[in-house]
C-alpha positions in Angstrom: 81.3 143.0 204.7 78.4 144.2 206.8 78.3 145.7 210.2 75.6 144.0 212.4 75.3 143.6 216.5 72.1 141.4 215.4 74.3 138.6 214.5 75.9 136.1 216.3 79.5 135.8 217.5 80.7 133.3 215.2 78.6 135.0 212.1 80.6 138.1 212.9 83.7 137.0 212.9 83.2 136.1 209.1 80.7 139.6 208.3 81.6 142.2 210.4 83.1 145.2 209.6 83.1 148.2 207.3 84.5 147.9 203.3 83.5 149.7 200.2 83.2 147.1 197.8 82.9 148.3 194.0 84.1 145.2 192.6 82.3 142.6 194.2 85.1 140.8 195.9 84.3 137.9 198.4 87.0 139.1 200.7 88.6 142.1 201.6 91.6 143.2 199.1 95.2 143.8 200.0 95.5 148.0 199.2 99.2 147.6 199.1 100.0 151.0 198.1 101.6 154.1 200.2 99.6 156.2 199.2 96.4 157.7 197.8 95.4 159.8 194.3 93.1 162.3 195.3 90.2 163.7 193.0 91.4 167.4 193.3 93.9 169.8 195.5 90.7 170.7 197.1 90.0 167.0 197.8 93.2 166.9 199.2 93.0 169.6 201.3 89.4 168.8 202.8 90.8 165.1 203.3 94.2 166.5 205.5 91.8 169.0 207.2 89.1 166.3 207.8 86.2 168.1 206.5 86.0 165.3 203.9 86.5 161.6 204.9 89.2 160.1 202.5 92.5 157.7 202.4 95.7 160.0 202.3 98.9 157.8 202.9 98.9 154.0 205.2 100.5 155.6 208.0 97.0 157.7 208.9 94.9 155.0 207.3 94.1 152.1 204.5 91.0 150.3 203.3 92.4 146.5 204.2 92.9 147.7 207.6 90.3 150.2 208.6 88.3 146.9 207.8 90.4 145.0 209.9 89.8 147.8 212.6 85.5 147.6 212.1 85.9 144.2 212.7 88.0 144.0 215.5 85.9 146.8 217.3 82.5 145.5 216.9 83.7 142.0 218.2 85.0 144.1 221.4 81.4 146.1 221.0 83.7 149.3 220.8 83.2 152.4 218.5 86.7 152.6 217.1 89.4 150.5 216.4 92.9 151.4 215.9 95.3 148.9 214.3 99.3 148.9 214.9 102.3 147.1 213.6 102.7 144.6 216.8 101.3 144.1 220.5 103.6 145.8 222.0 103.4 149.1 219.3 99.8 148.9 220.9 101.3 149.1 224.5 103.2 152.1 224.2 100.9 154.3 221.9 98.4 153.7 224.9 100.9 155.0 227.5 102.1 157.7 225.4 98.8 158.7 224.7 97.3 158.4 228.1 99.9 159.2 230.3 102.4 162.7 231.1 105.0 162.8 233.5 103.9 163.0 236.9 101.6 160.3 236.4 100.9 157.4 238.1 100.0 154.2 236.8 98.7 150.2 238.8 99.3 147.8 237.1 98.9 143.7 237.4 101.9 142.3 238.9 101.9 139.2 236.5 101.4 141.2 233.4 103.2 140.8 229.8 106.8 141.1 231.0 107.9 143.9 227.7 104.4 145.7 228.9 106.2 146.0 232.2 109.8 146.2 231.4 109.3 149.4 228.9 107.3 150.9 231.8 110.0 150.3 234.7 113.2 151.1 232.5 111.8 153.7 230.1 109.0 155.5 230.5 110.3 156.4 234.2 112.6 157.9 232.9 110.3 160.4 231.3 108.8 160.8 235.4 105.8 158.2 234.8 105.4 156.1 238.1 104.2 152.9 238.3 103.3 150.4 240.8 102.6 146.7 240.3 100.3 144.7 242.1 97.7 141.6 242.5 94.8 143.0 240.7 93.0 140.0 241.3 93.0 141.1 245.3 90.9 144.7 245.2 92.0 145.6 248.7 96.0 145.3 246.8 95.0 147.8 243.9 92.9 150.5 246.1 96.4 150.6 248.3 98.3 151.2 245.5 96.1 154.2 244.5 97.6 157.7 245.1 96.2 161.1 244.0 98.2 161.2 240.5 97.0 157.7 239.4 95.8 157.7 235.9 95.6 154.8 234.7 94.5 150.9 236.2 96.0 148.7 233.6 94.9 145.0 234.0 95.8 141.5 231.9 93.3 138.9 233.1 94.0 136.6 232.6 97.7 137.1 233.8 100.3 136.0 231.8 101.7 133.7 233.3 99.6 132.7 236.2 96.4 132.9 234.9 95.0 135.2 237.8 91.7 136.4 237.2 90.7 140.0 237.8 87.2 141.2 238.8 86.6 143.6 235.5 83.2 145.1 236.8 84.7 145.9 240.4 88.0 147.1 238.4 85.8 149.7 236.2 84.4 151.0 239.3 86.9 151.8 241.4 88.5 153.1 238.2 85.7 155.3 237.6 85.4 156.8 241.1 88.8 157.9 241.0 88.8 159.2 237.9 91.1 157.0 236.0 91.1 155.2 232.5 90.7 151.2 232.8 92.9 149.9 230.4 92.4 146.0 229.7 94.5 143.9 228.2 92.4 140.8 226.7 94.8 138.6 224.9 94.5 135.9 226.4 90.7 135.4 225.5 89.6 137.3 222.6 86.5 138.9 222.3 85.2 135.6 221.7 85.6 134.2 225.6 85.7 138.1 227.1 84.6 141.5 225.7 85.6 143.7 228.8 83.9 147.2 227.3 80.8 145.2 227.8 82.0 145.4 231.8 83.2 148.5 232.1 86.8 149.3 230.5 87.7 152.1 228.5 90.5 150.8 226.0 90.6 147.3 225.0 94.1 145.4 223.7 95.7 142.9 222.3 98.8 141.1 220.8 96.8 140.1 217.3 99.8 138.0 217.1 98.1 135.5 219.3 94.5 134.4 219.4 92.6 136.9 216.9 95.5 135.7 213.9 95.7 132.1 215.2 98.7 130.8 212.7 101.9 131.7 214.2 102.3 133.8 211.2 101.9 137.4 211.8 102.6 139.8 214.5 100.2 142.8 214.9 98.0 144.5 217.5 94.8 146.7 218.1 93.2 149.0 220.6 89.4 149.4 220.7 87.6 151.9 222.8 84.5 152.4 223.4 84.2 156.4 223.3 85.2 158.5 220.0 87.1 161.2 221.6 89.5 158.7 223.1 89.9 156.8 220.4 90.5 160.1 218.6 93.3 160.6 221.0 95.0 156.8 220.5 95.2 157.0 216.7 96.1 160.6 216.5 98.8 159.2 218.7 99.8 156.0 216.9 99.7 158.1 213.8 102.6 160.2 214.9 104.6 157.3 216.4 104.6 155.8 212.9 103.6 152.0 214.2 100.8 151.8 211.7 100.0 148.2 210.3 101.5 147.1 207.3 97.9 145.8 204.5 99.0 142.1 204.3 99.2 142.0 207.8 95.7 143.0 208.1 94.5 140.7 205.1 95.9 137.8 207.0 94.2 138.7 210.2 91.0 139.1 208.7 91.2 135.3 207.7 92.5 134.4 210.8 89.5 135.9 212.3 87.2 133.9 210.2 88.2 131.2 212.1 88.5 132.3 215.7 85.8 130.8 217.0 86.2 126.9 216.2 89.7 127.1 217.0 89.1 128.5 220.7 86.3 126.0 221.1 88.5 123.2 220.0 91.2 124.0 222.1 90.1 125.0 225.4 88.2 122.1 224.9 91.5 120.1 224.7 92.8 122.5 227.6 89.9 121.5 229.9 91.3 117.5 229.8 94.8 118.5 229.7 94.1 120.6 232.8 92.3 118.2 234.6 95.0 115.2 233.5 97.9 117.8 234.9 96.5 118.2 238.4 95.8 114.8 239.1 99.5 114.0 238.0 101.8 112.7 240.8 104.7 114.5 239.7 102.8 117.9 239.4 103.0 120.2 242.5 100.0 122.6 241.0 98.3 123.4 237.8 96.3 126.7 237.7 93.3 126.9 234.6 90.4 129.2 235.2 88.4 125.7 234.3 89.4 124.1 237.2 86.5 124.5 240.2 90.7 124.4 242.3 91.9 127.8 240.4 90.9 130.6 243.2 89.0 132.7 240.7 87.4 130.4 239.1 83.8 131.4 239.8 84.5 134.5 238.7 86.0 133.1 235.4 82.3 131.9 234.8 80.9 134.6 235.2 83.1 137.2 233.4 84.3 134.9 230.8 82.2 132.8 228.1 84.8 129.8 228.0 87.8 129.0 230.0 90.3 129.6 227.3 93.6 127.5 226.2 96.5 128.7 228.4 97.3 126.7 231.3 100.4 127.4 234.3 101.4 123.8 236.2 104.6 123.2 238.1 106.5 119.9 238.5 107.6 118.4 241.9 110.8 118.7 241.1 110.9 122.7 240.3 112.9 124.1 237.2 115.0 121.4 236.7 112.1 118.9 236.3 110.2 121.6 233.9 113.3 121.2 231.7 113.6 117.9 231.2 109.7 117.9 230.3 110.2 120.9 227.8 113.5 119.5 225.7 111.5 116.1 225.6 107.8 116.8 224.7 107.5 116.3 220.5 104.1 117.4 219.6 104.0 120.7 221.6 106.6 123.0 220.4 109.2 124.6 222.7 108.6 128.5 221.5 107.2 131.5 223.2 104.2 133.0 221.9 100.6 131.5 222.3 97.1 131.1 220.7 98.4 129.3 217.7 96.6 126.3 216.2 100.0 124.6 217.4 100.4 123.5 221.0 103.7 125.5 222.7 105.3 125.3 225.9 107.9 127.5 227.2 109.4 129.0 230.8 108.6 132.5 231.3 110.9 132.9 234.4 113.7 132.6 231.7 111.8 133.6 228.2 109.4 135.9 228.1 109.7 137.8 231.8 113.3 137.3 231.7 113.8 140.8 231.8 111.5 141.1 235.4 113.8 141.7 238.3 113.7 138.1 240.5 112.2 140.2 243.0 109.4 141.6 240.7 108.8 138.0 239.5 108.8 136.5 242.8 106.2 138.8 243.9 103.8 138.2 241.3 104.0 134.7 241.7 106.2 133.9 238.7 108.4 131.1 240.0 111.2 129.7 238.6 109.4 126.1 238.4 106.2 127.6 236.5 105.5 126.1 232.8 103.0 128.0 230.6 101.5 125.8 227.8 99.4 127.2 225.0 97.1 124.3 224.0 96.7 124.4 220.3 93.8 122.2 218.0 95.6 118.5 218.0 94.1 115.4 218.7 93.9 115.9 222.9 94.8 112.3 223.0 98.5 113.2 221.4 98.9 116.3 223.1 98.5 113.8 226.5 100.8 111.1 225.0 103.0 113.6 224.6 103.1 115.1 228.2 103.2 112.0 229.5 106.3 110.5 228.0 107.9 113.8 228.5 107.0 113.4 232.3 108.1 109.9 232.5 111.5 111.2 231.9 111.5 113.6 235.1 
C-alpha cells in the first residue's frame, strides 16, 4: 500500500496507507497474534522505551491496523490515526483524554444519543459539565460558552435531524477561545466531508457505519491532525484497553475499497427518495441536506462534496403513522444502525436516543413522529415501491 495526497479520492481508498510488505501480498494480512518476538532484550527494551519503532503486543499496536489507521488518516488528511474496538470506545477515549473535572464541554443538541447519554449520567459524575445546544445556530453555541469550556463537540450532520453545522465558523470560535473542536463525521465519511481540511482538531467516527459499509463489523477511529494530540489519544486508548481486534481491521480495509461507489450510488438513490418524500401528501416534512427546503442546505454545498444517504421525514399522522409505515415496508429493513449497502429504517425517539430525557429530545428537535432512513444501494425504484405500499397503509 502506498501513501500518496497526489491521488485521487477514490484511488486512495484502494492505495492508501502505510504496510511493510515482504511477501508481496495484494492486500493487507490479518496479524492475528497477541503479541510480538523481538530480535533481542535490547530490542525490547528500545521498542517499550520508544527509541526504536517496533510491534510489542495488539493492545499498543498491530501491522493490519496501523494500516487501517494510515488509511483512515490520510482520507481525513490527518497525521495520525488511532483505531478502537467500536464508535463509541472512540467517544469516550476522546473525553477521557481531553477532558478533567471542572471542565466544560458544548455539545450538538441532536448528537449520537450513547455520545450524550455517557456524558450526562457518567462522566458528570467525575465533575465534567456539559451543555447541549443547536450548533447549527452560532449565536446558541457562543451563549453556551463559559470560561472552563474545553471542548466544542459537533455531529453534522446531526443524528437524527440532519442539521448542518458551519465547520469553518465552528473552528474559529473554537480557536479564539482556546478550545479543541472535536467533529464527529459519520455520517459522511471523508469521502462527502473531511472536516481537518476546515478547521477541526480530532476527527471521528462509528466505522461501523459508512467507512465498513456491510453491516458486519463494529469499530471506530480518531484522526487528528497534530502529533502531539494524537500522541495524547492513543496513549489514552492504550490504557483504556479498547484497542481493535486484526480482523476487524482486515474487513474495514475492504470495506473501504468500496466506499466511494457505494456513497455515490446511494445518495444518489437518497436524492429521489428525498424529493418523492416531500412531495407526499401524507408527509408533514422531510429534512435532506439535498433539498434547496432543508435550512442549511447552502451550506451543505459548500462544506460537503455530496449530500449523503440519511434522510429524517415525518408522517401526518405523527408516531402512530410512522409505525404502521416501519412494520410494513419489506425491502428496507427495520434495524438501527446506518450506512450499510442495505436500506434501514428505524425511530430514534424510541431506539437509538431512547435513553435522552423527553425534554432533551424535545429540545433538539427529536420528535416523537421523526423517521430516520439510511438509504442503502437497491434498485431506487424498489426502495420507492416499497415506501409507497408501506404508506398506503397509513
Amino acid at each position: 500500500m502506498k501513501h500518496s495526497k497526489k491521488l485521487g479520492i477514490n484511488s486512495r481508498l484502494i492505495h492508501s496507507g502505510e504496510f511493510e510488505n515482504p511477501l508481496g501480498s495484494a492486500t493487507v494480512p490479518i496479524y492475528q497474534t497477541s503479541t510480538f518476538i523481538f530480535e533481542s532484550a535490547d530490542h525490547g527494551a528500545k521498542c517499550f522505551s520508544g527509541e526504536e519503532d517496533g510491534y510489542i503486543y495488539t493492545r499498543i499496536g498491530n501491522p493490519t491496523i496501523h494500516a487501517l489507521e494510515t488509511l483512515v488518516a490520510d482520507l481525513e488528511t490527518g497525521t495520525q490515526g488511532i483505531a478502537t474496538s467500536s464508535g463509541m470506545a472512540a467517544v469516550n477515549t476522546i473525553y477521557m483524554a481531553l477532558l478533567s473535572k471542572g471542565d466544560h464541554i458544548v455539545s450538538s443538541a441532536a448528537v449520537y444519543g450513547p455520545s450524550r447519554v455517557v456524558m450526562e449520567q457518567h462522566w458528570s459524575r467525575f465533575g465534567v459539565e456539559s451543555t447541549y445546544v443547536n450548533t447549527a445556530n452560532l449565536d446558541e453555541v457562543k451563549a453556551a460558552i463559559k470560561p472552563n469550556t474545553k471542548m466544542l463537540y459537533v455531529e453534522t450532520p446531526a443524528n437524527p435531524t440532519m442539521d448542518i453545522t458551519d465547520l469553518v465558523e465552528c473552528a474559529k470560535l473554537a480557536h479564539e477561545h482556546k478550545m479543541v473542536l472535536v467533529v464527529d463525521n459519520t455520517f459522511s465519511s471523508p469521502y462527502l466531508q473531511r472536516p481537518l481540511e476546515l478547521g477541526a482538531d480530532v476527527v471521528f467516527h462509528s466505522m461501523t457505519k459508512f467507512l465498513n459499509g456491510h453491516a458486519d463489523i463494529v469499530a471506530g477511529m480518531i484522526v487528528t491532525k497534530d502529533d502531539a494530540l494524537g500522541k495524547k489519544l492513543r496513549s489514552m486508548m492504550v490504557t483504556l484497553g479498547c484497542n481493535m481486534d486484526p480482523h476487524q481491521a482486515y474487513m474495514v480495509i475492504r470495506g473501504i475499497k468500496t466506499l466511494g461507489i457505494r456513497i455515490d450510488r446511494s445518495q444518489g438513490n437518497a436524492m429521489e427518495i428525498a424529493a418523492y418524500l416531500e412531495n407526499h401528501p401524507k408527509v408533514a416534512w422531510v429534512k435532506y441536506p439535498g433539498l434547496k427546503s432543508h435550512p442549511q442546505h447552502e451550506l451543505a454545498t459548500r462544506q460537503m462534496d455530496g449530500f449523503g444517504s440519511m434522510i429524517s421525514f415525518e408522517l401526518k399522522g405523527g408516531l402512530k403513522a410512522g409505525k404502521i409505515l416501519m412494520d410494513n415496508v419489506k425491502v428496507a429493513i427495520l434495524a438501527v444502525s446506518l450506512g450499510g449497502v442495505e436500506t434501514l429504517i428505524q425511530h430514534p425517539a424510541s431506539m437509538t436516543h431512547s435513553k435522552v430525557s423527553a425534554e432533551a429530545k424535545a429540545k433538539a428537535g427529536i420528535t416523537d413522529g421523526l423517521v430516520r432512513y439510511s438509504v442503502g444501494i437497491e434498485d431506487v425504484e424498489d426502495l420507492i415501491s416499497d415506501l409507497e405500499q408501506g404508506l398506503d397503509l397509513v
